[in-house]
Short mmCIF file of the C-alpha atoms (twelve columns), coordinates in Angstrom:
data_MODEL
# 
_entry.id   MODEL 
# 
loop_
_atom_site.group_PDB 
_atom_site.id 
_atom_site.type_symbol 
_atom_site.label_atom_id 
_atom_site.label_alt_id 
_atom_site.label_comp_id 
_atom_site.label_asym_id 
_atom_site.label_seq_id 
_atom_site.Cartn_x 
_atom_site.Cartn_y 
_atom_site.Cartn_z 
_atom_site.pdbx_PDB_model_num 
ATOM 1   C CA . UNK A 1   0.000  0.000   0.000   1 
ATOM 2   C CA . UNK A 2   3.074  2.579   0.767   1 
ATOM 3   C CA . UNK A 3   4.204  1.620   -2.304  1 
ATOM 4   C CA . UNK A 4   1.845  -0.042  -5.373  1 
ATOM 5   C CA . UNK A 5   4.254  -0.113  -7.857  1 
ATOM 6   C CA . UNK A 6   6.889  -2.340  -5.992  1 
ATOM 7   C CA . UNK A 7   7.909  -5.617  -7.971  1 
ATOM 8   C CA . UNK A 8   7.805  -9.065  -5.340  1 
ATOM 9   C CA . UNK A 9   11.950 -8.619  -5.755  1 
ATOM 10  C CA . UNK A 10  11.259 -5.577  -4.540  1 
ATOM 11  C CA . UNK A 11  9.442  -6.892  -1.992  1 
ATOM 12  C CA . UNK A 12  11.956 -9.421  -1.141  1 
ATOM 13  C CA . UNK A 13  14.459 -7.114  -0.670  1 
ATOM 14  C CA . UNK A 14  13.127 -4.942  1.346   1 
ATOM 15  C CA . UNK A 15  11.866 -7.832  3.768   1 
ATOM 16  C CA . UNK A 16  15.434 -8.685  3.403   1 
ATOM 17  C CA . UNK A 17  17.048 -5.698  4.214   1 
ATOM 18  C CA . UNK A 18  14.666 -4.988  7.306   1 
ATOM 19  C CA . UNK A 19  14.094 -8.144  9.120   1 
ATOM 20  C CA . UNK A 20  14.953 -8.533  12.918  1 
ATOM 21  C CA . UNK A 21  17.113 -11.275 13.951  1 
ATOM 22  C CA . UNK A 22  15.100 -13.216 16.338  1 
ATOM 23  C CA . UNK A 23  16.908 -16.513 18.520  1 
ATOM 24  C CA . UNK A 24  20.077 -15.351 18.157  1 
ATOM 25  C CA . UNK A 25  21.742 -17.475 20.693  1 
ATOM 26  C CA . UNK A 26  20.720 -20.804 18.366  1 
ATOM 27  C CA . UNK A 27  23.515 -23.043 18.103  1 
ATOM 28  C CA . UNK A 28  25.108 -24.758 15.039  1 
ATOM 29  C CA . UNK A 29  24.139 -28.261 15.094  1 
ATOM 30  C CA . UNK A 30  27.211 -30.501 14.054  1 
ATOM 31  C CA . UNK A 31  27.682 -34.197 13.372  1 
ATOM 32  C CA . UNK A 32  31.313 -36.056 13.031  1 
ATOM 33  C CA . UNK A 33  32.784 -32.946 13.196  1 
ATOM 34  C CA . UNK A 34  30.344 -31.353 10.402  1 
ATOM 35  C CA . UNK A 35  27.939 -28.752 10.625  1 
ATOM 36  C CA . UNK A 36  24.890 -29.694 9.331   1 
ATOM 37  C CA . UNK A 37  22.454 -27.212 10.440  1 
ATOM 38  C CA . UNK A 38  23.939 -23.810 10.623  1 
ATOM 39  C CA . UNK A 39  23.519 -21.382 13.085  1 
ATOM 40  C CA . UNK A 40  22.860 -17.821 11.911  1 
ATOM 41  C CA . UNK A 41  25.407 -16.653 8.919   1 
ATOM 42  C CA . UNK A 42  26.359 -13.621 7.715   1 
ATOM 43  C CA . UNK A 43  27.279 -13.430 4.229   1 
ATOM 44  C CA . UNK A 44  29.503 -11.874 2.405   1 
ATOM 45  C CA . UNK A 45  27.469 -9.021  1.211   1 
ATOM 46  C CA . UNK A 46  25.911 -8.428  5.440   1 
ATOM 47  C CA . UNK A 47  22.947 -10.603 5.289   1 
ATOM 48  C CA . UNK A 48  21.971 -12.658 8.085   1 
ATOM 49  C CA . UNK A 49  20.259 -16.127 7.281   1 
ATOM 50  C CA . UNK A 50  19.470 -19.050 8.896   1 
ATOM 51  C CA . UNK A 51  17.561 -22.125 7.710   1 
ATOM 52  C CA . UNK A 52  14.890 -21.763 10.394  1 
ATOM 53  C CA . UNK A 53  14.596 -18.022 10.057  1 
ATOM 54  C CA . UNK A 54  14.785 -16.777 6.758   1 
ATOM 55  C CA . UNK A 55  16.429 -13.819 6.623   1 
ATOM 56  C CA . UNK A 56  14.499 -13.263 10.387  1 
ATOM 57  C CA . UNK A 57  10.907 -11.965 11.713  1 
ATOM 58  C CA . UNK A 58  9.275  -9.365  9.445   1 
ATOM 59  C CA . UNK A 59  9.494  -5.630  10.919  1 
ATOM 60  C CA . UNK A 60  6.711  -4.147  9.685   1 
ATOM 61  C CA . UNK A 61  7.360  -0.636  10.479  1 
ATOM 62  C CA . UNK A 62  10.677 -0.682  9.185   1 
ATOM 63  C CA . UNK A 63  9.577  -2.532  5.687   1 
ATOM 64  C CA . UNK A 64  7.115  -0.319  5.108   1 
ATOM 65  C CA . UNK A 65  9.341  2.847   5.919   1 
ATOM 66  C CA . UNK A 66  11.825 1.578   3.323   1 
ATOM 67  C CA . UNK A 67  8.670  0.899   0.563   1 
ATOM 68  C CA . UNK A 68  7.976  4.898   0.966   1 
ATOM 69  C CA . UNK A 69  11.354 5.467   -0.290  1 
ATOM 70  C CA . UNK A 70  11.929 2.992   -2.110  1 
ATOM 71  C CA . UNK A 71  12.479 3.218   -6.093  1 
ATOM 72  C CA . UNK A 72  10.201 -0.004  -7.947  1 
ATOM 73  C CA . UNK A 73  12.715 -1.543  -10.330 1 
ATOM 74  C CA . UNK A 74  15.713 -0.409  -8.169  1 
ATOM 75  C CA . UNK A 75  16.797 -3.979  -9.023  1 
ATOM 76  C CA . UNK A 76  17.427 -4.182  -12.568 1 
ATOM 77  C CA . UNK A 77  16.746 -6.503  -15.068 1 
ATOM 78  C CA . UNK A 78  15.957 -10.032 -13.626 1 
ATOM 79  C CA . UNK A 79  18.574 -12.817 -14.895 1 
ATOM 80  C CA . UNK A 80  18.369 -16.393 -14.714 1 
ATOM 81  C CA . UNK A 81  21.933 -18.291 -15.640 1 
ATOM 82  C CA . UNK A 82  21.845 -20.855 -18.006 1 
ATOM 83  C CA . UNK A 83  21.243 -24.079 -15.942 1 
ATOM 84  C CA . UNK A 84  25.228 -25.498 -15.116 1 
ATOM 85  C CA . UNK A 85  25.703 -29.332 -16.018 1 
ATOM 86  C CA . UNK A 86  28.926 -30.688 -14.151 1 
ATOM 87  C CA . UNK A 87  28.723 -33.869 -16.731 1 
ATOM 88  C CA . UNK A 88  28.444 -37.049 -15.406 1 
ATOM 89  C CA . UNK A 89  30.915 -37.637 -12.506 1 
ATOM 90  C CA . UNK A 90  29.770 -40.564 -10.508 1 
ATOM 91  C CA . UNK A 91  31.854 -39.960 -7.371  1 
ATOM 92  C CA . UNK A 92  31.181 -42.328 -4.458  1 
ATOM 93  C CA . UNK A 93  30.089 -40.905 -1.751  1 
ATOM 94  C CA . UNK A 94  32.125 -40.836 1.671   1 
ATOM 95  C CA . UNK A 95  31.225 -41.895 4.536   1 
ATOM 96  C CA . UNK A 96  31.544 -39.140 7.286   1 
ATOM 97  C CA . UNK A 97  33.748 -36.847 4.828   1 
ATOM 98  C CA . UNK A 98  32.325 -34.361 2.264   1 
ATOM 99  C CA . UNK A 99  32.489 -35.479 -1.260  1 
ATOM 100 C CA . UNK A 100 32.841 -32.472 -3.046  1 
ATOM 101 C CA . UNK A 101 32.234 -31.138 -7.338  1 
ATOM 102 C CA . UNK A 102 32.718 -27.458 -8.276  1 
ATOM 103 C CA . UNK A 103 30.628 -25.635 -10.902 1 
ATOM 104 C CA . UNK A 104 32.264 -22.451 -12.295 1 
ATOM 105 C CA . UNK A 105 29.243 -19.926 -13.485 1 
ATOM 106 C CA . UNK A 106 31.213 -17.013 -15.763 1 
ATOM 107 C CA . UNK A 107 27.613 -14.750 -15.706 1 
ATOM 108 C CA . UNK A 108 28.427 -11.830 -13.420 1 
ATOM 109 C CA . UNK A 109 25.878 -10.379 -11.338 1 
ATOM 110 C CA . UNK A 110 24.173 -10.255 -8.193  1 
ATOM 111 C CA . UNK A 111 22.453 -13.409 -6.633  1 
ATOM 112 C CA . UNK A 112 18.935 -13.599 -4.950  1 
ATOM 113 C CA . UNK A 113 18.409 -17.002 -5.195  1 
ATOM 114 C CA . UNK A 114 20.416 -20.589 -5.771  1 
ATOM 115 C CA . UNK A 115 18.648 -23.325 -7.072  1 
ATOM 116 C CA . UNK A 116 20.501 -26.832 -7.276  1 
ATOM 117 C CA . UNK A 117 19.163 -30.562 -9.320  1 
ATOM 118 C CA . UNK A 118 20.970 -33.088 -7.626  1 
ATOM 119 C CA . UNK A 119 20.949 -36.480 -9.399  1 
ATOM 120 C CA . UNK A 120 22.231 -39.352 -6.522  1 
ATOM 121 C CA . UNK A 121 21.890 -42.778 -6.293  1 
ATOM 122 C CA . UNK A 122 21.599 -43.873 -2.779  1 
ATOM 123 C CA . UNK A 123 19.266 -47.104 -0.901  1 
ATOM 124 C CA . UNK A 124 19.564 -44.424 2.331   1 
ATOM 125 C CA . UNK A 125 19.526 -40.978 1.304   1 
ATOM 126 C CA . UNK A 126 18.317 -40.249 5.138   1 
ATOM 127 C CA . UNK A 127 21.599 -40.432 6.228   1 
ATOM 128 C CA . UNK A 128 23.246 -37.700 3.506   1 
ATOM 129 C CA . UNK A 129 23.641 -34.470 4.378   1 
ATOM 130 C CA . UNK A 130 23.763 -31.568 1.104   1 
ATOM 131 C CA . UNK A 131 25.459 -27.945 1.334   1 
ATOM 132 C CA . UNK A 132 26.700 -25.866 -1.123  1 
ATOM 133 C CA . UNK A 133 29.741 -23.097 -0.740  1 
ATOM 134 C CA . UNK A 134 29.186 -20.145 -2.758  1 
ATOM 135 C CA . UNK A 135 32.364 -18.292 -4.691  1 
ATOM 136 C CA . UNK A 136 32.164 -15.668 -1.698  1 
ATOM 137 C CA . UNK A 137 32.717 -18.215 0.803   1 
ATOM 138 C CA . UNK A 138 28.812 -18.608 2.237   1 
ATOM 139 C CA . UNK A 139 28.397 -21.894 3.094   1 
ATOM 140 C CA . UNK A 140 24.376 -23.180 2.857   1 
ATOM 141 C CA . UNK A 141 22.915 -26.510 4.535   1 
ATOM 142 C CA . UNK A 142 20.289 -27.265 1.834   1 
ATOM 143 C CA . UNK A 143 19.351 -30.754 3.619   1 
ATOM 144 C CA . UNK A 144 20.317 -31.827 6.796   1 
ATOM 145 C CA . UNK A 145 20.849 -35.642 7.702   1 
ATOM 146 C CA . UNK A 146 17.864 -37.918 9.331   1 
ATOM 147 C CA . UNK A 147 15.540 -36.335 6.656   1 
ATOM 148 C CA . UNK A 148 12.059 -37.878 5.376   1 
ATOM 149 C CA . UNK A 149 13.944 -39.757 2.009   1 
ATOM 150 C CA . UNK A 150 13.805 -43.207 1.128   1 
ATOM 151 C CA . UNK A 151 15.504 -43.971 -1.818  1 
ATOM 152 C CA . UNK A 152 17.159 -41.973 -4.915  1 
ATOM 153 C CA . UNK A 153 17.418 -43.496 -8.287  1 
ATOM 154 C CA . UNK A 154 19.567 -42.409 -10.667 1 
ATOM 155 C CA . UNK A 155 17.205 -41.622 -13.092 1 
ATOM 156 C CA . UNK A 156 15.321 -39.009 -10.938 1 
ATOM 157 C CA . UNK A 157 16.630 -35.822 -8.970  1 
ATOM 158 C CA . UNK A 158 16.147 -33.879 -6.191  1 
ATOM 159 C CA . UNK A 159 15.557 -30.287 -6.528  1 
ATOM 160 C CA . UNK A 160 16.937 -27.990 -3.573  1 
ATOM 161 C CA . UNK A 161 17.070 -23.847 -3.066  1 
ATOM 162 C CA . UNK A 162 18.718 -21.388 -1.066  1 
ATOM 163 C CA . UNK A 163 18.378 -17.783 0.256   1 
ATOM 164 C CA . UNK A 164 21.434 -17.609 1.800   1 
ATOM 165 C CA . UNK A 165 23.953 -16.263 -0.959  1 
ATOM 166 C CA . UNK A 166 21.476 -13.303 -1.065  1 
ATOM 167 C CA . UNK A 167 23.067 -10.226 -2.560  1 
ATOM 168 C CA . UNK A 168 26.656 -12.022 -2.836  1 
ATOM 169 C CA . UNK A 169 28.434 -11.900 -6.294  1 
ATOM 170 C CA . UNK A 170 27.300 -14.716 -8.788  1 
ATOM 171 C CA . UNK A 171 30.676 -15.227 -10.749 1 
ATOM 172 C CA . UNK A 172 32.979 -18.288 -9.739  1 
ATOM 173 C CA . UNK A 173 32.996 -21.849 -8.978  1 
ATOM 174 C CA . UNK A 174 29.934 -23.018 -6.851  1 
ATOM 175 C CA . UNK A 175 31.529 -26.473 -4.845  1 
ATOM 176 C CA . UNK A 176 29.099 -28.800 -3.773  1 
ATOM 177 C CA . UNK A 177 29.018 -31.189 -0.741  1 
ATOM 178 C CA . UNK A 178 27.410 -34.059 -0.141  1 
ATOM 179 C CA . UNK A 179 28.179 -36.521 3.231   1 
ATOM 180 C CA . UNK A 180 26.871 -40.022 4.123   1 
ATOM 181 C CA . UNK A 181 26.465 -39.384 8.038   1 
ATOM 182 C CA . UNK A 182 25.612 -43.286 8.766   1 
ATOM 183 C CA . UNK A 183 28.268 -46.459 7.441   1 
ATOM 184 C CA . UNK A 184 27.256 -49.343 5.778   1 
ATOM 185 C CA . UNK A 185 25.425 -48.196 2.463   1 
ATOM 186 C CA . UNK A 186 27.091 -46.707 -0.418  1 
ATOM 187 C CA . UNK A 187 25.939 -44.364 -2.818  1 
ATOM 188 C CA . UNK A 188 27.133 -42.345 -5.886  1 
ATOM 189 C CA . UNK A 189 26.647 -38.542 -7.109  1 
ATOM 190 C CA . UNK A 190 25.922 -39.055 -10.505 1 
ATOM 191 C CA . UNK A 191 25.846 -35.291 -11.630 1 
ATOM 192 C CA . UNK A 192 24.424 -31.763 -10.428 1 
ATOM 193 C CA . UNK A 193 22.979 -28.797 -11.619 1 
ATOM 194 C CA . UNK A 194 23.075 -24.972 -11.016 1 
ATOM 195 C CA . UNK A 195 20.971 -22.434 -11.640 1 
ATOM 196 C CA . UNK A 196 21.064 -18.558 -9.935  1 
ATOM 197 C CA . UNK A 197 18.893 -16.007 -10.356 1 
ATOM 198 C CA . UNK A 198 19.242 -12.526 -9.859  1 
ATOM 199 C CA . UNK A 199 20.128 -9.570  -11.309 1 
# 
């Protein structure tokens, strides 16, 4: 209502930029020596995210204070990289280490979202654990271990997202890692794919 003309990026970003941090305190949750749910991050361009949270509680005074002044398009031109194919690999997966496969994306520009296809093989996906590192550094749980999954084929995949790279830099290799937390079955990353959007 402040502001009609806003885009909903323009909306995101302004619930972005104005959120309150809320449980602050909430400890990283770590298993053999891994984190696998992260406590609250800071990224490289000052957001604060965490997997429970968002980006935190909405501050409605301060959003719509920010709408008033905002400028609708502020943004830019809305770009969507061409979805990144790392080719088949088939790399076992370890057992209680990451197995890890970069992407390098050569579109510059500014992320507000990550979007990953993630083509495993696995009798017991429950027991994996999936982040991805961005080129900045931010490192995002985008499933945590003890999940609801019962079995990947190859032939299927397993689309996961993140908010957490919000505002970083897109250019650079993207290096995903994927962990078996529990021994006894084996599994295989067959390939992965990347997609950012932004602007």
């Amino acid at each position: 209502e402040a502001n009609p003309e806003l885009t909903w990026r323009d909306v995101k970003h302004i619930l972005a930029s104005s959120a309150r941090q809320v449980d602050a305190g909430r400890a990283a949750v770590t298993i053999n020596d891994l984190i696998v749910e992260p406590a609250w991050t800071t990224n490289a361009a000052g957001y604060r995210f965490h997997n429970w949270y968002g980006f935190g509680a909405v501050d409605a005074a301060s959003a719509v204070d920010k709408a008033k002044t905002y400028t609708p398009g502020s943004l830019g031109t809305y770009l969507v990289t061409p979805e990144k194919n790392s080719g088949t690999i088939d790399l076992a997966i370890n057992e209680l280490v990451p197995t890890t496969s970069a992407i390098n994306i050569a579109n510059s520009g500014v992320i507000e979202s990550v979007r990953i296809k993630l083509y495993v093989k696995h009798d017991r996906p429950s027991s994996l654990s999936v982040a991805l590192v961005s080129p900045s550094g931010t490192r995002s749980v985008l499933l945590t271990p003890y999940n609801g999954y019962q079995s990947w084929k190859t032939t299927n995949y397993v689309e996961l997202a993140s908010n957490a790279f919000y505002a970083e830099n897109i250019q650079g290799d993207w290096k995903l890692e994927i962990t078996d937390h529990v021994s006894g079955v084996t599994g295989t990353l067959n390939q992965w794919r990347l997609t950012v959007y932004g602007h």
